[in-house]
N, C-alpha and C positions, 0 to 999 in steps of 0.2 A: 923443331918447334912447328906448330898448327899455325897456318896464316889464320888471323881473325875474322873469323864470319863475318860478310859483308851485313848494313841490317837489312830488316826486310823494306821492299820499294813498297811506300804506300800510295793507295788509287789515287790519280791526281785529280785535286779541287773540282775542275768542272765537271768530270766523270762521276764521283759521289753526289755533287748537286745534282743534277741530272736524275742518276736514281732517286732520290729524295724526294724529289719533285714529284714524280713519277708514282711514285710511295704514296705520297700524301693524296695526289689525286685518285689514288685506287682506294683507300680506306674512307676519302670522301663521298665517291659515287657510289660506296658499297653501304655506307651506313644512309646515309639521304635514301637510294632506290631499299633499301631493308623498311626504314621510316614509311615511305609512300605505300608500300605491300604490307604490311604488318598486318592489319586488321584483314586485308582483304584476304590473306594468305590464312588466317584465321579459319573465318567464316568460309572458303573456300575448304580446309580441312574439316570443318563440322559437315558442311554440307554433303561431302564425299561419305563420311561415314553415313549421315543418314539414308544418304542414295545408295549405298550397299546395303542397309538393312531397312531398304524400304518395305520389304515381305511384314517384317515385324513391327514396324514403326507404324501404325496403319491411323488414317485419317478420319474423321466421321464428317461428311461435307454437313454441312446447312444451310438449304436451301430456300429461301422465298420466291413468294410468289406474287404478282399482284396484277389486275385487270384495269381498262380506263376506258375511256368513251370519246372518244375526238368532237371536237363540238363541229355541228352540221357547214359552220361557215370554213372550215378545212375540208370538209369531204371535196370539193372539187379538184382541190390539190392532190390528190392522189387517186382519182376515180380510176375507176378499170379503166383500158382503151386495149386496141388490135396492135402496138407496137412487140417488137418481140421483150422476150427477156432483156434485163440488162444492169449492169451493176451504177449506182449512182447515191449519191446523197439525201436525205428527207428535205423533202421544198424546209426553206427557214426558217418562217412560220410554224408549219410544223416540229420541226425540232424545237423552237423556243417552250413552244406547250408542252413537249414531251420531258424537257430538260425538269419545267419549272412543276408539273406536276407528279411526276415519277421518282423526283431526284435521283435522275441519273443521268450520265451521258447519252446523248444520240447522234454522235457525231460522227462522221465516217462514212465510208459505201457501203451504202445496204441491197440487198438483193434485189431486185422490181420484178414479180411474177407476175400474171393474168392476175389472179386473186388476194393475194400477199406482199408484203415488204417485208422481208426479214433483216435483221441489221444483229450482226455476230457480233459480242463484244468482250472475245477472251484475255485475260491478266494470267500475271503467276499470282498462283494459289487458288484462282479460281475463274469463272467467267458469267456472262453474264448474255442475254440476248433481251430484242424486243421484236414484238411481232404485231404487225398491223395490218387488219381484214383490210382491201382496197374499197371494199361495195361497202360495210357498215361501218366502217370506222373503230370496230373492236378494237383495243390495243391489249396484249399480255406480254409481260414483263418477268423475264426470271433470272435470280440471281445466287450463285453455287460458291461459300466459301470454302475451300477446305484447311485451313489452318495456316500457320506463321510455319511449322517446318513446310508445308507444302510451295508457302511462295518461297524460303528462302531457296528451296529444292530448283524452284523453276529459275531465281535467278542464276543457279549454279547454273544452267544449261542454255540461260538467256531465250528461253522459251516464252513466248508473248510478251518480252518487256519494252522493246519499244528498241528506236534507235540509238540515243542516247545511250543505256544500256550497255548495247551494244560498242559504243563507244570508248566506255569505261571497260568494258574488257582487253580490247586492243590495247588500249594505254596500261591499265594492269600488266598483260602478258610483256608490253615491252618492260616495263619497271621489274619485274620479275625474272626478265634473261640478265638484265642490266645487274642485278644481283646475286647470282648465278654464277655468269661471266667472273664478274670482279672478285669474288669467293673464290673459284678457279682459280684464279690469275696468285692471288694472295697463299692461296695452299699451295701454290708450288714455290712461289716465296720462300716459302716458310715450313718447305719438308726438308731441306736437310736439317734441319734440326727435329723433325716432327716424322720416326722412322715410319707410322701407321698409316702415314696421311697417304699413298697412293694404294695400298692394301685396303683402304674402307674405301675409296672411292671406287676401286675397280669391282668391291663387295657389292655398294649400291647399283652399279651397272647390271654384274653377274646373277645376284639372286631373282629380279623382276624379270630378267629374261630368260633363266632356268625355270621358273614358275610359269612363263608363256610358253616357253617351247614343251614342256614334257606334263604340266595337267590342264590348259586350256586345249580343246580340242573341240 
């Protein structure tokens, strides 16, 4: 007679809690960091398509234009003078006039010439300048929109948006590995049962760098 198969040892208690634990924390930080990206990973996808077929996808800026006159009790504030070039802010005064008749910003360093101040005022989707004679006080104002795909375009590239901006990408890109990772982590979980799961993973690797290596050139 057959001795009787002993039964099978099951994992003990704290080893199961353990992964469990473990478990949970991974499907938590993976659905929260998916939540916190979702929209951005989004409009990050549209923006990619548009900026691949920006040949096609073409803009028609609109531009304004408009001229002003500085009243004579500012002219002193910005007379010519013999100092060299040099980057600097419009006296206060002057920018408050500028603000409240132009409506627009004049805030910032603007160029100081012999002749001129120029003051660059580029955004995504468009930009904008103001420019004032030193000797007569001309002011001219121009400002260039080119559409809602062009700023969303510039925010894909974080091109003139500012720092903040800037900020929210960094924090994006980390929410983004964070989700990523934990995906990773979860498919390997979850491929012995799931025979395709290193087969598409190693597909998404292989084709983008079969595509770089043999027709970018």
């Amino acid at each position: 007679m057959h001795a009787p198969t002993p039964p099978a040892t099951k994992p003990a208690p704290k080893k199961r809690g353990r992964k469990a634990f473990w478990l949970k924390q991974l499907h938590t930080w993976h659905w929260v960091s998916s939540a916190i990206s979702l929209i951005g990973l989004l409009l990050f996808a549209i923006t990619g398509f548009t900026l691949n077929h920006a040949a096609e996808i073409e803009a028609t800026p609109v531009v304004s234009e408009a001229k002003a006159q500085l009243p004579q009790n500012l002219l002193p504030s910005i007379a010519p003078d013999d100092k060299p070039d040099a980057k600097k802010p419009f006296p206060a005064e002057v920018t408050k006039w500028l603000e409240t008749n132009l409506k627009t910003r004049a805030t910032g360093e603007a160029e100081w010439s012999a002749d001129e101040i120029y003051l660059g005022k580029p955004r995504p989707g468009g930009d904008s300048w103001i420019s004032v004679d030193r000797a007569t006080g001309e002011v001219t104002t121009e400002t260039t929109n080119r559409g809602w795909i062009s700023y969303l375009n510039d925010l894909h590239k974080g091109r003139n948006s500012g720092t903040v901006w800037k900020w929210f990408i960094d924090i994006f890109v980390i929410a983004c590995m964070v989700f990523t990772l934990t995906g990773l982590v979860l498919l390997w979980l979850h491929s012995k049962h799931r025979k395709s799961t290193w087969p598409l993973v190693f597909a998404g690797l292989a084709i983008p760098a079969a595509l770089a290596i043999f027709f970018i050139h």
